[in-house]
C-alpha positions as CSV (number, residue, x, y, z in Angstrom):
1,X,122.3,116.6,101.8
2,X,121.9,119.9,99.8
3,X,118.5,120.8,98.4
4,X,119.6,119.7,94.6
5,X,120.3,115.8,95.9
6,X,117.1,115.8,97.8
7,X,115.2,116.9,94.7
8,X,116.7,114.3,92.8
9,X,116.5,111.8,95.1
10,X,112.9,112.8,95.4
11,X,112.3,112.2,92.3
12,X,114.2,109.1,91.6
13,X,112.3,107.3,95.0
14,X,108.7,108.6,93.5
15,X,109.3,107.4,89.7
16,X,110.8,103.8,90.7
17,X,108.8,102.8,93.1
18,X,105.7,102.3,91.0
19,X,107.8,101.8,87.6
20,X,109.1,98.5,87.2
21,X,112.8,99.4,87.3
22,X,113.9,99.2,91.6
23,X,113.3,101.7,93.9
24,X,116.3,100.8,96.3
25,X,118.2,100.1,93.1
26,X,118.0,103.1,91.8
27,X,118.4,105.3,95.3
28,X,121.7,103.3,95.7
29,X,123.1,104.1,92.3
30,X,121.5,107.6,92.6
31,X,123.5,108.1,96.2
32,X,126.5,106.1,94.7
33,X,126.9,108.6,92.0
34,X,126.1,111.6,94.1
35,X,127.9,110.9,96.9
36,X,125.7,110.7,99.0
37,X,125.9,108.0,102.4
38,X,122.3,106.6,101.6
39,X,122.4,104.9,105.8
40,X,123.1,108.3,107.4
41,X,119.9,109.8,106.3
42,X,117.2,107.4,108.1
43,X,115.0,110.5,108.2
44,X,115.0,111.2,104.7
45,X,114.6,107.9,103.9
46,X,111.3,107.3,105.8
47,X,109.7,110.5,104.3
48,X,110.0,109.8,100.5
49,X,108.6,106.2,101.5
50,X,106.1,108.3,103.4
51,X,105.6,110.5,100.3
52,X,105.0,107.8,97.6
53,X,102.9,105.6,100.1
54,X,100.4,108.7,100.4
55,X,100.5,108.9,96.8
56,X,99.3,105.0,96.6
57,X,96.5,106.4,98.7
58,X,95.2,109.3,97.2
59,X,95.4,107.2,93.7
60,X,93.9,104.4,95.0
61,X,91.9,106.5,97.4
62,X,88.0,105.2,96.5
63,X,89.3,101.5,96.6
64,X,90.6,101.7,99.8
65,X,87.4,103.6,101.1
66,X,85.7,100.9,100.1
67,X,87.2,98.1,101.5
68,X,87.4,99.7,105.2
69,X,83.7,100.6,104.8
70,X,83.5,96.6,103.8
71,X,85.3,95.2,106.7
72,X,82.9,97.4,109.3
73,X,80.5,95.1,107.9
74,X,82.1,92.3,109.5
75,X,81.1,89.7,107.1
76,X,82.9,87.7,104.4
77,X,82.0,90.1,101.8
78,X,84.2,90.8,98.5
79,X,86.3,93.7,100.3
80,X,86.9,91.0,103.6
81,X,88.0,88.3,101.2
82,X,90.7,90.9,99.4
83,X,92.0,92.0,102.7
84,X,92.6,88.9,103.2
85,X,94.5,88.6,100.6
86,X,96.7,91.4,101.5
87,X,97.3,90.2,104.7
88,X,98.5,86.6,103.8
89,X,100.4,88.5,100.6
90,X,102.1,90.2,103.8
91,X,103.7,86.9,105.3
92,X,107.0,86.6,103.0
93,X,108.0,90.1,103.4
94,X,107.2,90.6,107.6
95,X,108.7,87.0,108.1
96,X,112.0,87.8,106.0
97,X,112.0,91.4,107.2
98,X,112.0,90.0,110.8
99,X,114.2,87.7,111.2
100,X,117.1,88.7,108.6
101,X,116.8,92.5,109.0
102,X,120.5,92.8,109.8
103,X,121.4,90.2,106.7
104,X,119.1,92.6,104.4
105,X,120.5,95.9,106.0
106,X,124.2,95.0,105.0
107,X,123.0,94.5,101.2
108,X,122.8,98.3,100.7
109,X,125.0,101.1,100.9
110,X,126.6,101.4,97.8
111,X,127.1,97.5,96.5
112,X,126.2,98.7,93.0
113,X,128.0,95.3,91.3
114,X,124.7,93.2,93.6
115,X,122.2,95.9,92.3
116,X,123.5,95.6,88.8
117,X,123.0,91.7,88.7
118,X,119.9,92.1,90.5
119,X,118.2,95.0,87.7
120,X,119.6,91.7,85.2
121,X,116.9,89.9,87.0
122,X,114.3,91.8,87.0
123,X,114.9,92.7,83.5
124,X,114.3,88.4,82.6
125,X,111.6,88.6,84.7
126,X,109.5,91.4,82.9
127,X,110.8,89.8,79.8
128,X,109.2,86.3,80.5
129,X,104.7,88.6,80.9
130,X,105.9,89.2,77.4
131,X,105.1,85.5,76.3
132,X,102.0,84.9,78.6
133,X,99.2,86.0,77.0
134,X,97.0,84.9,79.7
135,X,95.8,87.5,82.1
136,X,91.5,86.8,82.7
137,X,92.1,85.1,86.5
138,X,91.4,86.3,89.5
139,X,93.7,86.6,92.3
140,X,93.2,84.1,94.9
141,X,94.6,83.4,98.1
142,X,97.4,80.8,96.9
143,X,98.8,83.4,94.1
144,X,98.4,86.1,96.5
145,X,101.2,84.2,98.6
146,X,103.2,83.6,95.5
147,X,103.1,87.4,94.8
148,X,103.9,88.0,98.7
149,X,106.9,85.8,98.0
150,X,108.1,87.7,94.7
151,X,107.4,91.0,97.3
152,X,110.1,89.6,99.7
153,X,112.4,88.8,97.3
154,X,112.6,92.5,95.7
155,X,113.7,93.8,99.2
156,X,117.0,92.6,97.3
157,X,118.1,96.1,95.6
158,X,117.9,95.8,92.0
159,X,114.5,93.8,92.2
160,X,112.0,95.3,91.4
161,X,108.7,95.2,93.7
162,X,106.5,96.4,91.7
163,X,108.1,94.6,88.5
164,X,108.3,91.8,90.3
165,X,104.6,91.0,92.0
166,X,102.7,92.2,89.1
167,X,104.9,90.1,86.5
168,X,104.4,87.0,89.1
169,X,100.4,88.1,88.7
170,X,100.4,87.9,85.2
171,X,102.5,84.7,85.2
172,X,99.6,83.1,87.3
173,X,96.9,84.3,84.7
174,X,95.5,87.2,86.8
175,X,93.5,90.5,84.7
176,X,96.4,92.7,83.6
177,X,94.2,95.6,85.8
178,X,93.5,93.5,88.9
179,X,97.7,92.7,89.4
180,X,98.5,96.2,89.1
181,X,95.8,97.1,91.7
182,X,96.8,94.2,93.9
183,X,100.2,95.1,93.8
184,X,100.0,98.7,94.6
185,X,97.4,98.1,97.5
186,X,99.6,95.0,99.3
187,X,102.4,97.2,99.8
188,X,100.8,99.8,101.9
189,X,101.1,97.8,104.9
190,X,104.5,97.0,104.2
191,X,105.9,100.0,103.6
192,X,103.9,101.7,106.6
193,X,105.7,99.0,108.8
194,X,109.0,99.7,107.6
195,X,108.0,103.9,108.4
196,X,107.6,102.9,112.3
197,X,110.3,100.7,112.5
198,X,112.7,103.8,111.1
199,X,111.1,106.0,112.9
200,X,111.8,104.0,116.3
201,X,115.6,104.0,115.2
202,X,115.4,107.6,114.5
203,X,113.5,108.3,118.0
204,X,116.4,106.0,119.7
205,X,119.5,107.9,117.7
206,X,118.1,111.4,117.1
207,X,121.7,112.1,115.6
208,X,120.6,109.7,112.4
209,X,118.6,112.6,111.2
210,X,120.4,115.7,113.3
211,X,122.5,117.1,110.0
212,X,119.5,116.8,106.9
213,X,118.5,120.4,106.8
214,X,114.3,121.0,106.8
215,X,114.5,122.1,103.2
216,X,116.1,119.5,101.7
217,X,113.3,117.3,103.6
218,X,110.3,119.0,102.7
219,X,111.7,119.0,99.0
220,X,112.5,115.4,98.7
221,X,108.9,115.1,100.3
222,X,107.1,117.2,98.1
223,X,109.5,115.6,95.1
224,X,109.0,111.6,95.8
225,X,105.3,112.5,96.4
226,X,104.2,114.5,92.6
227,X,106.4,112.2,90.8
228,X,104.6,109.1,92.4
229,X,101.1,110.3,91.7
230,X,102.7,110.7,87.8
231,X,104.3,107.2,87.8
232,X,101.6,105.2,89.8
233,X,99.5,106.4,86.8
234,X,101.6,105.4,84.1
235,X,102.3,102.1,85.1
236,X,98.9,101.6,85.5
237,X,98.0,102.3,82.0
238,X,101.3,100.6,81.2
239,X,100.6,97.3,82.4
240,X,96.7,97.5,80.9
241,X,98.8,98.1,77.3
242,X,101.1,94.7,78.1
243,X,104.2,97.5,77.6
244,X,106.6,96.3,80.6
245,X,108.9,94.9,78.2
246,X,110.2,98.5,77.5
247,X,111.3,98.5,81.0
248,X,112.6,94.8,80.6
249,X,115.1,96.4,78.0
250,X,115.9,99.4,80.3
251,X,116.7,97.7,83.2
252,X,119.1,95.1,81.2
253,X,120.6,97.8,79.6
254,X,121.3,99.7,82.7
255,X,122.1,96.5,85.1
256,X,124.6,95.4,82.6
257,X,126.4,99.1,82.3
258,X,126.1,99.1,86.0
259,X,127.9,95.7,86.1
260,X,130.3,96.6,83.8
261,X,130.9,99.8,85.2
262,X,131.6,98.3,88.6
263,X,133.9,95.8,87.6
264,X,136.0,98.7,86.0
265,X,136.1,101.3,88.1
């Protein structure tokens, strides 16, 4: 992997995985059309992730502060209760990840015709918060399973995550600023999972990450990580404005090319 695809790559893993529009969608068709072979570089793979989830943090950095400091408190306080959340919002995506890792596994690496259909989905998904104009509720414990379930669903590449569990939010009725927090906090543990699992593989087959060179590394790092901090703020003022139905339109237009395109060629 040369410095140039790591940079883009970078960039592409920071932008879409906060922007409705598929992270693993978009690294597929970004390594499809490079030419890169997106399962020989596990290492890379778990440092972008790396990079964006410390960007979650450091955006989000007060709210989780303030939810540990809660839990020390042991008692069924307000930051309790929304761990809990989290934790049952967890469920789908540990229980999926667990027991049809292999099943999941053989859905990447450069099946851009699935990713195209999928990016059609998620596209009619971010379509339908258009019509709902309800967004004052709360997120309680059953929605917060719903959204764990939309979460396990977009490990399908093309579906969104983020697209997906805040447009389930919204669909339930919950404050358009409270599913965009919910959403970007319940994938931390997730996506810190997924890290130590690589990282076992890579620790049991050193030769997965033995041909990245450091620089392309640290700049796909440094890359996925500025352009997260950028998108996890725009799509937080994005949802607040109701203006996900831009990225409805994008993703259509670009699963449908991607369809097309794979059907030709």
């Amino acid at each position: 992997m040369s410095i140039i695809e790591a940079l883009i790559l970078g960039i592409i893993q920071g932008l879409t995985e906060f922007l409705p529009v598929s992270s693993s969608g978009h690294l597929e068709l970004g390594s499809y059309f490079l030419g890169v072979e997106s399962e020989n570089n596990l290492l890379f793979s778990i440092l972008v992730h790396g990079a964006t989830a410390l960007s979650t943090i450091v955006i989000f950095r007060k709210d989780i502060l303030q939810i540990i400091l809660g839990l020390f408190k042991f008692q069924w306080n307000e930051e309790t209760i929304f761990a809990s959340k989290i934790v049952l919002s967890m469920i789908p995506v540990g229980l999926v990840g667990l027991l049809f890792e292999d099943q999941v596994e053989a859905l990447f690496g450069g099946k851009i015709l699935l990713v195209g259909c999928m990016l059609v989905v998620t596209a009619l998904l971010l379509s339908f918060t258009y019509f709902n104009k309800n967004h004052e509720g709360e997120v309680t414990f059953k929605s917060a399973l719903i959204i764990g379930i939309a979460q396990a669903i977009a490990i399908l590449p093309g579906i969104s995550r983020s697209g997906s569990t805040i447009s389930t939010a919204l669909l339930l009725g919950v404050n358009r600023e409270r599913a965009a927090r919910f959403s970007f906090l319940m994938v931390l543990p997730p996506i810190m999972g997924a890290m130590l699992l690589k990282i076992k593989d890579v620790a049991e087959a050193p030769s997965l990450a033995s041909d990245i060179p450091v620089l392309s590394l640290v700049v796909g790092f440094v890359a996925a990580f500025v352009a997260g901090l950028l998108a996890c703020q725009w799509m937080i003022s994005i949802v607040k404005k109701g203006k996900l139905i831009y990225f409805a339109v994008y993703c259509g237009v670009i699963g449908i090319l991607t369809v097309i395109g794979s059907l030709l060629f």
